[in-house]
C-alpha positions as CSV (number, residue, x, y, z in Angstrom):
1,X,0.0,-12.5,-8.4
2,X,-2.6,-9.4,-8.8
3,X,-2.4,-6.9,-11.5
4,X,-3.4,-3.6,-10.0
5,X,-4.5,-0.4,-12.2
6,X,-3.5,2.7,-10.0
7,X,-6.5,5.3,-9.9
8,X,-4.5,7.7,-11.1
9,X,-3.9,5.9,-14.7
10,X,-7.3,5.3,-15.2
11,X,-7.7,9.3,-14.8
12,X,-5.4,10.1,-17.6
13,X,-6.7,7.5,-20.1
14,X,-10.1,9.3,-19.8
15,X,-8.4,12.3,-20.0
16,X,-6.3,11.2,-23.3
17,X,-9.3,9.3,-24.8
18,X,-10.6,12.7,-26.3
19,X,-7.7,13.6,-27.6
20,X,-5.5,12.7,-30.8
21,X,-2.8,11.5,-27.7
22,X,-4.0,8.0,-26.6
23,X,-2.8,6.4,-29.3
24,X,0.8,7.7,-29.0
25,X,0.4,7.2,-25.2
26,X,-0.9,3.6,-25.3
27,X,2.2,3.1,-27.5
28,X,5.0,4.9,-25.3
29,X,3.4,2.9,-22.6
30,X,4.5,-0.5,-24.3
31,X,8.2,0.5,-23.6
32,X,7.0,0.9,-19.8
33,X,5.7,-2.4,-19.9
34,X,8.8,-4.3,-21.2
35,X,10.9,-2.3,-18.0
36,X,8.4,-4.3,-15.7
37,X,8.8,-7.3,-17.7
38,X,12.3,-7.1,-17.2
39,X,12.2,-7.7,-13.6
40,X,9.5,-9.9,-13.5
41,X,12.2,-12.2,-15.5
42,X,14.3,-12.4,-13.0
43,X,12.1,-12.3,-10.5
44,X,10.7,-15.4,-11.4
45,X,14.5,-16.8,-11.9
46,X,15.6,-16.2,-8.9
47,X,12.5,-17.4,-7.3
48,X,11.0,-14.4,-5.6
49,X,7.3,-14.4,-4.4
50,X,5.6,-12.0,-6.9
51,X,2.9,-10.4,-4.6
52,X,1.1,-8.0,-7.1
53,X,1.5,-5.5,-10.0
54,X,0.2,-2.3,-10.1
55,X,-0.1,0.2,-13.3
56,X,0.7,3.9,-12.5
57,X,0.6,6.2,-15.7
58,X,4.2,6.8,-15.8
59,X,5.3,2.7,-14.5
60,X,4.5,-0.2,-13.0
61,X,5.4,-1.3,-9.6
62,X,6.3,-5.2,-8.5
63,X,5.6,-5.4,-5.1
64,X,7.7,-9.1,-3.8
65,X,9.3,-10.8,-0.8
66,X,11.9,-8.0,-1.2
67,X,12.4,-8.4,3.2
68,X,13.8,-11.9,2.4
69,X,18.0,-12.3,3.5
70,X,18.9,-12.9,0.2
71,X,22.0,-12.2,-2.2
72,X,22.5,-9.0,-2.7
73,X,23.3,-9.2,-6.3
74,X,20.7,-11.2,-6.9
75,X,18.9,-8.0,-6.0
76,X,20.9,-5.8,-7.7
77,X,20.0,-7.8,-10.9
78,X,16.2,-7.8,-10.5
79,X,16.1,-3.8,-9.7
80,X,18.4,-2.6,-12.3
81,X,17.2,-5.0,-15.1
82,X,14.2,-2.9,-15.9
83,X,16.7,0.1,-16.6
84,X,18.8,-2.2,-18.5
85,X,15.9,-3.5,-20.5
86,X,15.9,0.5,-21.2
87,X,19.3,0.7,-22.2
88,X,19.0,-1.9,-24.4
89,X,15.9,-0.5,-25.9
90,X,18.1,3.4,-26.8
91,X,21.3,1.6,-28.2
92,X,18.8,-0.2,-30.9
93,X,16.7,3.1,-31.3
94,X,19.9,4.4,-31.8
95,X,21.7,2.3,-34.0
96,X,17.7,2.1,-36.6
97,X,18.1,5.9,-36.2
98,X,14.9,5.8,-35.2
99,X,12.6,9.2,-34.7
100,X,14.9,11.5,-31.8
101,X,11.2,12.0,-29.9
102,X,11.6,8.0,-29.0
103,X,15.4,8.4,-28.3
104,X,14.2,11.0,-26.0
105,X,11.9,9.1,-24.2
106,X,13.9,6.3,-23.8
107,X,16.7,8.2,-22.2
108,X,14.4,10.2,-20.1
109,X,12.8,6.7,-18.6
110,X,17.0,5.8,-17.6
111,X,17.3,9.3,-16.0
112,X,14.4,8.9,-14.1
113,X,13.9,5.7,-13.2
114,X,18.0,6.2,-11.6
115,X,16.3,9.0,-9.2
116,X,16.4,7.6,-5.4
117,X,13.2,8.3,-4.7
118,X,11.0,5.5,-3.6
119,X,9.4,3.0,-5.5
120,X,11.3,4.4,-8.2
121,X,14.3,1.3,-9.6
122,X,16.9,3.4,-8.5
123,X,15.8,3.9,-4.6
124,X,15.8,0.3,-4.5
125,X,19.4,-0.4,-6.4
126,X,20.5,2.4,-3.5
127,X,19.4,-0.1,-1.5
128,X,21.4,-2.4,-2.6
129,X,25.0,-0.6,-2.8
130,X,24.4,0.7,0.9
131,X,23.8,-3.0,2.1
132,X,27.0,-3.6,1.8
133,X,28.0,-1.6,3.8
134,X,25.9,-0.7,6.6
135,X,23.3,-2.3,8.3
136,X,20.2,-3.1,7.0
137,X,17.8,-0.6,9.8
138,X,20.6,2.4,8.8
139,X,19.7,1.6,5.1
140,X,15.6,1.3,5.3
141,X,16.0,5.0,7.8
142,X,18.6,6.8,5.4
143,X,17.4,5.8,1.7
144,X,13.8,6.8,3.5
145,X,15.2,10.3,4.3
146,X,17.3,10.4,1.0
147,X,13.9,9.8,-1.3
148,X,11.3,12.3,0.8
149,X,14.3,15.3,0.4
150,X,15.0,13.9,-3.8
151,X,11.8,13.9,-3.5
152,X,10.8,17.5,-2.5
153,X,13.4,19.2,-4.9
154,X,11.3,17.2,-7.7
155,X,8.3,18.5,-6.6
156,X,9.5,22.7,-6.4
157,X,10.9,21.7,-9.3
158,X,8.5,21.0,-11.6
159,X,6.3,23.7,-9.5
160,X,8.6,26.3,-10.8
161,X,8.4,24.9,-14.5
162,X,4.4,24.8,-14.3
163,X,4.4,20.7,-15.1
164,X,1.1,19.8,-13.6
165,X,1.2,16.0,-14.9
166,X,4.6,15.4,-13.1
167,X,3.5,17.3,-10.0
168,X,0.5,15.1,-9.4
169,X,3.1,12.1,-9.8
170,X,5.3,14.0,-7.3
171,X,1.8,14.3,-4.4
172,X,1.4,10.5,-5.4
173,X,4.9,9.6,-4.6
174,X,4.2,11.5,-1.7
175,X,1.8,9.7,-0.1
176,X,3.8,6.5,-0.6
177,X,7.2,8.1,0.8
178,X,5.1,8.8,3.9
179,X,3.8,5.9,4.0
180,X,7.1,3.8,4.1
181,X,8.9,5.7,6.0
182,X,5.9,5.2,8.9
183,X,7.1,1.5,8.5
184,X,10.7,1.6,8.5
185,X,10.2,-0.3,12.0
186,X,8.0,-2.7,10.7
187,X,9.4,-4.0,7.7
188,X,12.5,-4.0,9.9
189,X,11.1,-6.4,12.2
190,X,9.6,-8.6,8.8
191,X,12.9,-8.9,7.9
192,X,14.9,-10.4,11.0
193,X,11.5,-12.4,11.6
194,X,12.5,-13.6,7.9
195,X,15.8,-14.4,8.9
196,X,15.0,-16.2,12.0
197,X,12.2,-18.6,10.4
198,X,14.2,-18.8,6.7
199,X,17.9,-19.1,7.3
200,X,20.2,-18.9,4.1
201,X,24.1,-20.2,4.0
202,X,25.5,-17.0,3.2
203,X,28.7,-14.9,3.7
204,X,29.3,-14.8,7.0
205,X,30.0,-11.0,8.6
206,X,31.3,-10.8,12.5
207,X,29.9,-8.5,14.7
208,X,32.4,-7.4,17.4
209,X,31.8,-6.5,21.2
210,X,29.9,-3.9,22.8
211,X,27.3,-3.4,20.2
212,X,23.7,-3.7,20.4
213,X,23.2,-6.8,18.3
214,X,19.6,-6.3,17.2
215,X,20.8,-3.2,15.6
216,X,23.5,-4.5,13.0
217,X,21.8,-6.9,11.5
218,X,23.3,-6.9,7.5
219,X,20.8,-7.9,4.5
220,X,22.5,-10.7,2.0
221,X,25.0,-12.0,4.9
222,X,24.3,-14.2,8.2
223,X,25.1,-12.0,11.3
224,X,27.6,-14.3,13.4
225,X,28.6,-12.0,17.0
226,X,31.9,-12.7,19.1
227,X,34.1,-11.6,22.1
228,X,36.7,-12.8,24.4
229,X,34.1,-14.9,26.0
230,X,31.1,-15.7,24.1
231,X,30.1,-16.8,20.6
232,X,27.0,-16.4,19.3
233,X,25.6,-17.4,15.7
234,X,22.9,-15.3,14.2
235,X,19.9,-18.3,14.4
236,X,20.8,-18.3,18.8
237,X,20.9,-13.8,18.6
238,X,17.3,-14.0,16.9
239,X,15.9,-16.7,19.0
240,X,16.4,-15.1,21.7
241,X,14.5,-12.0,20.1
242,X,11.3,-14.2,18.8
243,X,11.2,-17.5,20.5
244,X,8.7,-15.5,23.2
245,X,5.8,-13.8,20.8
246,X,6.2,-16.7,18.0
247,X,5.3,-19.4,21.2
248,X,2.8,-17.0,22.4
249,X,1.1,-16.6,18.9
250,X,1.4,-20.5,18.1
């Protein structure tokens, strides 16, 4: 696991390091770190591949094996746990009656981290809810299109109320946004690949005929297809789809 600092953080602790501000910032920036720490709990409990950490000025972001075919509430858990960790954080606050500037900033870290706009906790737990119900290439296209439009009323937004600070983390979440949704396809492809080589007893979900099969794959379920005539089980639908470039590129 790597811990990445994002340029952008190191920009505003030079920035805040002349000021009377760092102190208070380094401090508000302790609750951001208990919200990663919360799904790095159960990311380790559930046994996800931790890949690397990285440290924007406003959050972290875990990047993991989040391509895997795994449980989808097991998902649920480890995207929504930093927002719960949150949560958890206000109702104490609360109940001290601690100073209203930290209730504030507690409840503004909930709001915003529930935006669906990517890599934001709450484009992920999207994610999640759609899976079960549509296939997983109509989720990665429609939660792409979902965060780049969230994400453009955020930007004119804070444009119109002069907030330079949250428009430059509006560009950088721009750059990312365009940058997922140019590999939609690919991570796509990782995750059927992840299927094939890493099947998981899981809930079964039919696939009737007429369909193009490559196209309905659902995330957190194995993919069994059937007709009047033929019966195929997900493992046979995706060998037929990789058995060629994996024997190629053994």
């Amino acid at each position: 696991m790597r811990l990445k600092i994002h340029y952008s953080l190191i920009i505003i602790l030079i920035a805040l390091f002349f000021t009377p501000y760092l102190k208070l910032y380094l401090f508000l920036y302790l609750f951001l770190i208990l919200h990663e720490l919360g799904h790095l709990y159960f990311l380790k409990k559930f046994k996800f591949q931790v890949e690397s950490i990285t440290l924007y000025p406003f959050g972290g972001f875990i990047l993991y094996d989040n391509l895997k075919n795994t449980c989808l509430k097991e998902e649920l858990l480890i995207n929504s746990s930093g927002i719960i960790i949150n949560i958890i954080i206000y109702i104490i606050f609360k109940k001290l009656t601690i100073d209203s500037y930290l209730l504030y900033f507690c409840k503004i870290m909930i709001l915003f981290n529930l935006l669906p706009i990517y890599p934001l906790d709450g484009f992920r737990i999207y994610q999640n809810i759609l899976s079960y119900v549509f296939s997983y290439k109509f989720v990665l296209k429609i939660t792409s299109i979902i965060s780049m439009i969230s994400l453009g009323i955020f930007i004119i937004y804070f444009i119109m109320n002069f907030n330079f600070q949250m428009i430059l983390m509006g560009i950088i979440f721009l750059f990312d946004n365009i940058k997922y949704y140019q590999a939609k396809s690919m991570n796509y492809n990782a995750f059927l690949l992840n299927k094939y080589l890493f099947p998981k007893n899981l809930k079964k979900h039919y696939l009737s005929d007429n369909i193009p099969l490559d196209e309905y794959f659902f995330k957190g379920k194995n993919n069994d297809y059937y007709s009047d005539i033929k019966y195929l089980n997900e493992q046979k639908i995706l060998h037929k789809r990789f058995h060629h470039f994996l024997n190629k590129n053994g």
